[in-house]
N, C-alpha and C positions, 0 to 999 in steps of 0.2 A: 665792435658790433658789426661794423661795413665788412672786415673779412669773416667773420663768422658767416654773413649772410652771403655771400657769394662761393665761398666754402658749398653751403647746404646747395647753392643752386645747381653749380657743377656737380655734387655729388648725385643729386636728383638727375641732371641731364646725361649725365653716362653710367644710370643705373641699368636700363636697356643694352647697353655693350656690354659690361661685367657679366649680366646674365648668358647674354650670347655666346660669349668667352668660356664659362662656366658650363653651358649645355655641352659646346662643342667638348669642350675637353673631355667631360663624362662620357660623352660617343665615344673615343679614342679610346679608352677604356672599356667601353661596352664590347665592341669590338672583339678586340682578343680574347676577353672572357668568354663572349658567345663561343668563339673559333674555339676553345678551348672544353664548352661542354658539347658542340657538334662532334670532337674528336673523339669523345666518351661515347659517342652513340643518341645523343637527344636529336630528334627529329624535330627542324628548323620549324615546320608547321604548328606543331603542339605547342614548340617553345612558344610561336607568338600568341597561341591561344592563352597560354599562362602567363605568359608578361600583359596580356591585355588586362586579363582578367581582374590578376593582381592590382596590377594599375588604377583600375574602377573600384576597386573598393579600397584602396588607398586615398582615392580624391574623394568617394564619395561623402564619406564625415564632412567635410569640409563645403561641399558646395552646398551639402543640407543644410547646413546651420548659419552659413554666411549670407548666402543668396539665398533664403526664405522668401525674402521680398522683391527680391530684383527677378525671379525668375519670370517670365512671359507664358502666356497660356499657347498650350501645346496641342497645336492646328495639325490636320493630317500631313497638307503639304507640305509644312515645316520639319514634320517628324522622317518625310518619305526624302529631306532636302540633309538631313542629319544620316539620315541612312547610305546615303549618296558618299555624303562628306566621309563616314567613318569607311567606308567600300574604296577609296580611293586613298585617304589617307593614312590607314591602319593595317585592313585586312588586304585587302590584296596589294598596297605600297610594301609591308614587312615581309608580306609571303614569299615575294618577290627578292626583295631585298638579299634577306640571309641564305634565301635558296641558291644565290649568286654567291654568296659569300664558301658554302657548300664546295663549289668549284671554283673559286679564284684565291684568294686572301686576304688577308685586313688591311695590306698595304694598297693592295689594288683599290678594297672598299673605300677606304678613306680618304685616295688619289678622286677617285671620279664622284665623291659625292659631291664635291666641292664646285661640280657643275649644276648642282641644284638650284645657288642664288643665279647662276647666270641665266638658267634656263626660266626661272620666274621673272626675272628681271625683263628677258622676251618677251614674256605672259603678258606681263602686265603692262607693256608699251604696246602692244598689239591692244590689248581690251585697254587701253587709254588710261591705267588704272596710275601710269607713272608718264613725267614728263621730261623730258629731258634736252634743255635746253644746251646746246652747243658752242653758244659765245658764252655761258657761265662758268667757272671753274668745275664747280660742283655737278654739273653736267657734264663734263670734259672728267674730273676724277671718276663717276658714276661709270664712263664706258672703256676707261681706262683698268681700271680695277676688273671688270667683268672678262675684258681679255685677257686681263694677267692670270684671273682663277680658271678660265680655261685653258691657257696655254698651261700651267702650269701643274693641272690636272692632266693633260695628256703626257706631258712630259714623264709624268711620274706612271703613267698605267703603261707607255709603251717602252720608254729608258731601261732596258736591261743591263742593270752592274757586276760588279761580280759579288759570289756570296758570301754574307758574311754569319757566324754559329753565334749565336746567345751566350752568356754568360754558364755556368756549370750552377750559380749559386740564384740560377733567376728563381722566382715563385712558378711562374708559366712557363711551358715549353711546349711551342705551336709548331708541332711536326705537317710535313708536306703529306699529302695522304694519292692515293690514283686517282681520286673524283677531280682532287685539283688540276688535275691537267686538263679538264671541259671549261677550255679559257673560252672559248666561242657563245656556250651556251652560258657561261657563269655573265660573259660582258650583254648578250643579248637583255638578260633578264635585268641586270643592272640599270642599263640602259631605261628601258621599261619601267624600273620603278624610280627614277629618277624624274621620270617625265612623269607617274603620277603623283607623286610628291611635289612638284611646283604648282600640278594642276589643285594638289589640294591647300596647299599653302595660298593660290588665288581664292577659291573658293570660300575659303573663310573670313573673305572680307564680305561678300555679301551674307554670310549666313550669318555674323556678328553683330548686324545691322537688325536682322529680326530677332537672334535671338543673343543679347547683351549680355549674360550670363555663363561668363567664361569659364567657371568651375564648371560649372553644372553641362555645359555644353561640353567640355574636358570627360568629366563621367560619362555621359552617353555618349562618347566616342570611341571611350574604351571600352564600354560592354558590348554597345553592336557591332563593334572590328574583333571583340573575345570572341561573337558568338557568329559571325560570319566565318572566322577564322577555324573554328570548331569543326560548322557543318564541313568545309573546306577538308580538315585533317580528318575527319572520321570515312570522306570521300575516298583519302588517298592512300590512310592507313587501318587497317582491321586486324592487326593484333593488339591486344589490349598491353603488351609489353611494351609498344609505342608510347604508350602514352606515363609510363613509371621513369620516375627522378632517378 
């Protein structure tokens, strides 16, 4: 019974890592599949209007039915603070993101995202949101690590090796195209949505505080970054061929 029980407690204490482990890897895979329907011709903008979209009515079942009760009554300010949230997190963080991706590639993308926790980990010692003690190990690991995913992020986006061709038998095959060569403007924009992606990753520690309803706050992240993301692509594109699968 005594290891059963500590079994369960460990397994509860690094269920938050597994998932983290779990998201990242699906990115690494997100990745080259996007690179892969950008080479077909989909335009990066639409794409995230329809990965939002989809998204939202994916969670939306879910938050309706679970959080009936938990959700908090929905104030202007809160709703214009959710607007905020998903503008920084969704639509203009992905716009950015894959439009980068457009000129550089998935090895670049996934070198320099990995300056995202370092860049929140700033964030949030500046707004006091982390502390970080220096005679404790765990604070000593905490700055330790932070410099290893940046050095190790730059290493990998400025390290030119030599090249190596894919397998004849892969499923994918992510050819170089001419946009790829706008390293400047693909790292400018990179750049850009990495910093707002830590600022939204802070920011939803205050917004979780008023509104406690993680599904539900999940669904309306992803319809006002769908439909911010929208007005955004219908801005930039006006053929309607843009927008066909």
């Amino acid at each position: 019974m005594a290891n059963a029980y500590v079994f369960k407690i460990v397994n509860w204490r690094f269920t938050p890592h597994f998932l983290l482990f779990f998201v990242q890897t699906a990115y690494s895979f997100l990745y080259f599949i996007t690179e892969a329907a950008f080479s077909h011709g989909l335009n990066p903008h639409v794409y995230v209007t329809y990965r939002y979209f989809l998204g939202g009515s994916l969670v939306l079942p879910f938050a309706y039915f679970l959080e009936r009760k938990a959700r908090p009554k929905m104030t202007l300010p809160l709703f214009l603070e959710i607007f905020v949230l998903s503008l920084l997190g969704a639509s203009l963080t992905l716009n950015m993101y894959f439009a980068s991706l457009k000129y550089t590639s998935p090895t670049f993308i996934t070198s320099m995202t990995n300056t995202i926790p370092c860049l929140t980990f700033l964030l949030a010692i500046i707004l006091r949101l982390e502390v970080v003690d220096v005679r404790n190990p765990r604070g000593i690991a905490k700055i330790l690590g932070t410099l290893m995913a940046l050095g190790g992020a730059l290493i990998l986006a400025f390290y030119k090796g030599t090249d190596m061709q894919s397998s004849h038998d892969a499923p994918i095959h992510v050819r170089s195209n001419p946009a790829q060569q706008k390293w400047i403007k693909g790292s400018f924009l990179l750049a850009a949505s990495c910093i707002t992606w830590s600022m939204w990753a802070i920011m939803q520690v205050y917004t979780l505080k008023k509104y406690p309803a993680q599904l539900s706050l999940t669904a309306m992240i992803n319809f006002l970054g769908g439909a911010q993301s929208a007005v955004f692509a219908l801005c930039t594109q006006h053929k309607p061929e843009a927008w066909e699968l």
